[in-house]
C-alpha positions in Angstrom: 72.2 -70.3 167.8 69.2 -68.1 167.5 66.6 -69.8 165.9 65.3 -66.2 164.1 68.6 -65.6 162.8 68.8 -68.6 160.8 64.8 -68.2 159.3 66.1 -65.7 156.7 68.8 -68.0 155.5 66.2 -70.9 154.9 63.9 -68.6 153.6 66.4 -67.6 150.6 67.3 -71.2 150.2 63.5 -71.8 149.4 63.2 -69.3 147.3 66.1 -69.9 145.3 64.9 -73.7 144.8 61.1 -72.5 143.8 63.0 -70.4 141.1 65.4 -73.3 139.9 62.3 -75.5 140.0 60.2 -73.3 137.9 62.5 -72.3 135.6 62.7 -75.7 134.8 59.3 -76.5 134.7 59.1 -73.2 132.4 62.2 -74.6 129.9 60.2 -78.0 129.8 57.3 -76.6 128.1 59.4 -74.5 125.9 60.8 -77.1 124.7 57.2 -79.4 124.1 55.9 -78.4 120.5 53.7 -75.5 119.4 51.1 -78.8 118.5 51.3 -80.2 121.8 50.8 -76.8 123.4 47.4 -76.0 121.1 46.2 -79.4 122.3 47.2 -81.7 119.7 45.8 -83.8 117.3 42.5 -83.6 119.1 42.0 -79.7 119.0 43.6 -78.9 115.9 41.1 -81.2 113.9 38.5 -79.5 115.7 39.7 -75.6 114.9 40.3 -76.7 111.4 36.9 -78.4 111.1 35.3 -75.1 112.2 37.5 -72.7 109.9 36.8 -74.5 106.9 32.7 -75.2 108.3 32.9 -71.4 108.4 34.3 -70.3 105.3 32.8 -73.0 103.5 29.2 -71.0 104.2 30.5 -67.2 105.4 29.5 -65.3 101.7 32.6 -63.9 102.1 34.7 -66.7 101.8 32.7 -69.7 100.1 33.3 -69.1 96.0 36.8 -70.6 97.2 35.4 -73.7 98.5 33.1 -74.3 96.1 33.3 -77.7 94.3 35.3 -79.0 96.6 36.2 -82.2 98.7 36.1 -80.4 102.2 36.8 -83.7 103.8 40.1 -83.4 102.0 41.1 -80.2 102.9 40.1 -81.0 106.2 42.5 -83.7 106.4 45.6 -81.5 104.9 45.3 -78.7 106.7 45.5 -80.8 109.7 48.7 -82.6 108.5 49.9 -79.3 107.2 49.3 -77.6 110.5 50.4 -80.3 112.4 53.6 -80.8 110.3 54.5 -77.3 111.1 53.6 -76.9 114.6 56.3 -79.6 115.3 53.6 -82.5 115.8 55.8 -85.2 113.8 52.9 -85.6 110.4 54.0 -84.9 107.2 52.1 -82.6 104.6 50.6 -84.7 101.7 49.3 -82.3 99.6 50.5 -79.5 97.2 52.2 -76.3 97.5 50.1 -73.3 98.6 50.6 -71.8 95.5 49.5 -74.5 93.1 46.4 -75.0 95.2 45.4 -71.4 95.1 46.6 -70.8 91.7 43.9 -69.1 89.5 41.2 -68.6 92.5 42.3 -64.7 92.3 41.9 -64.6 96.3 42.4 -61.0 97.6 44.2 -59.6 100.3 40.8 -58.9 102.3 39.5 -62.6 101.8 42.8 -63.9 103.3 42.6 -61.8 106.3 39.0 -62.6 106.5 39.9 -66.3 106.8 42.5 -65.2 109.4 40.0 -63.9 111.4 38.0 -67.2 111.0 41.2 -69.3 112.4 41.8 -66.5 115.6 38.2 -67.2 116.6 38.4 -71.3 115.9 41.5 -71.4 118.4 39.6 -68.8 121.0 36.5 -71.5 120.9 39.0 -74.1 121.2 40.8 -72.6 124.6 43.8 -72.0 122.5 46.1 -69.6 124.3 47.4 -66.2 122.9 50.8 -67.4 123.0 50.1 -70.5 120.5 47.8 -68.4 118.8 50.0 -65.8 117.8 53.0 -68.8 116.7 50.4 -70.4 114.4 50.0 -67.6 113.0 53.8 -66.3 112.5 54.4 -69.4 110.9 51.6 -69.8 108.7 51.7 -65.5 107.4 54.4 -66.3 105.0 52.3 -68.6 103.1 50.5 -65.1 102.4 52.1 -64.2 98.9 51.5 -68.1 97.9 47.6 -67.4 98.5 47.0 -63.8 97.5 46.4 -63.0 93.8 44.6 -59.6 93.9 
C-alpha cells in the first residue's frame, strides 16, 4: 500500500474529528448561561456598581437617584440581572413599573443609561455577544420605565 495514498484519507478523518470536537465544545458553551458567559457573580456586581456610580453623578441621569439607597439598588439589579441571565438568584424587589412610577423618565434618559451599561460591560471585558443578550432581554422593561 502506498503510504501517500492513504495521507488524504487520515487527513479527512482529522478533520472530520476537529469539527465533531468543536462543535461540541461550541454546543457546550451554548448551553452555559448568558451570567456565566458575562463572568458571573463577580463581573456583574462590578458593571452594575459602575452603571449606577455613573448615573448616580452623570447630570443627566442623577434627579433619578436622588434620595436613594444605592447600596440597595445595587444589590437588586444584581439579583435582577442575575435572575435573568440564567444565573439561578431570584429578584427581590418590585416591578419595573412600580419603582419607576412617577419619576416621569424620558425616552432619552433611558437610552442614556443604556449607554452607561454598554460601556460598564466593554470596561468589564464583556463580549459583544453577551452584550447584545443583556440587552435583548432587559429592552422590554422599556415601556415599564419610560413615562415621557
Amino acid at each position: 500500500m502506498d503510504i501517500h495514498a492513504a495521507r488524504p484519507k487520515w487527513a479527512v478523518i482529522y478533520l472530520c474529528l476537529a469539527l465533531l470536537i468543536g462543535g461540541a465544545c461550541r454546543a457546550g458553551s451554548a448551553s452555559t448561561s448568558l451570567y456565566s458567559r458575562m463572568g458571573g457573580a463577580s463581573i456583574v456586581t462590578a458593571i452594575v456598581s459602575d452603571v449606577i456610580d455613573a448615573a448616580a453623578s452623570d447630570p443627566r441621569l442623577k434627579r433619578s437617584f436622588a434620595d436613594v439607597d444605592l447600596n440597595r439598588v445595587k444589590r437588586l439589579l444584581v439579583e435582577q440581572i442575575c435572575e435573568l441571565a440564567g444565573g439561578g438568584c431570584r429578584y427581590s424587589g418590585d416591578s419595573m413599573h412600580d419603582v419607576h412610577a412617577g419619576l416621569g423618565i424620558t425616552q432619552a434618559e433611558f437610552y442614556d443609561l443604556v449607554q452607561v451599561l454598554r460601556d460598564a460591560m466593554v470596561r468589564h471585558g464583556v463580549a459583544l455577544r453577551e452584550r447584545n443578550e443583556l440587552l435583548k432581554i432587559l429592552a422590554p422593561m422599556k415601556r415599564d420605565v419610560v413615562e415621557k
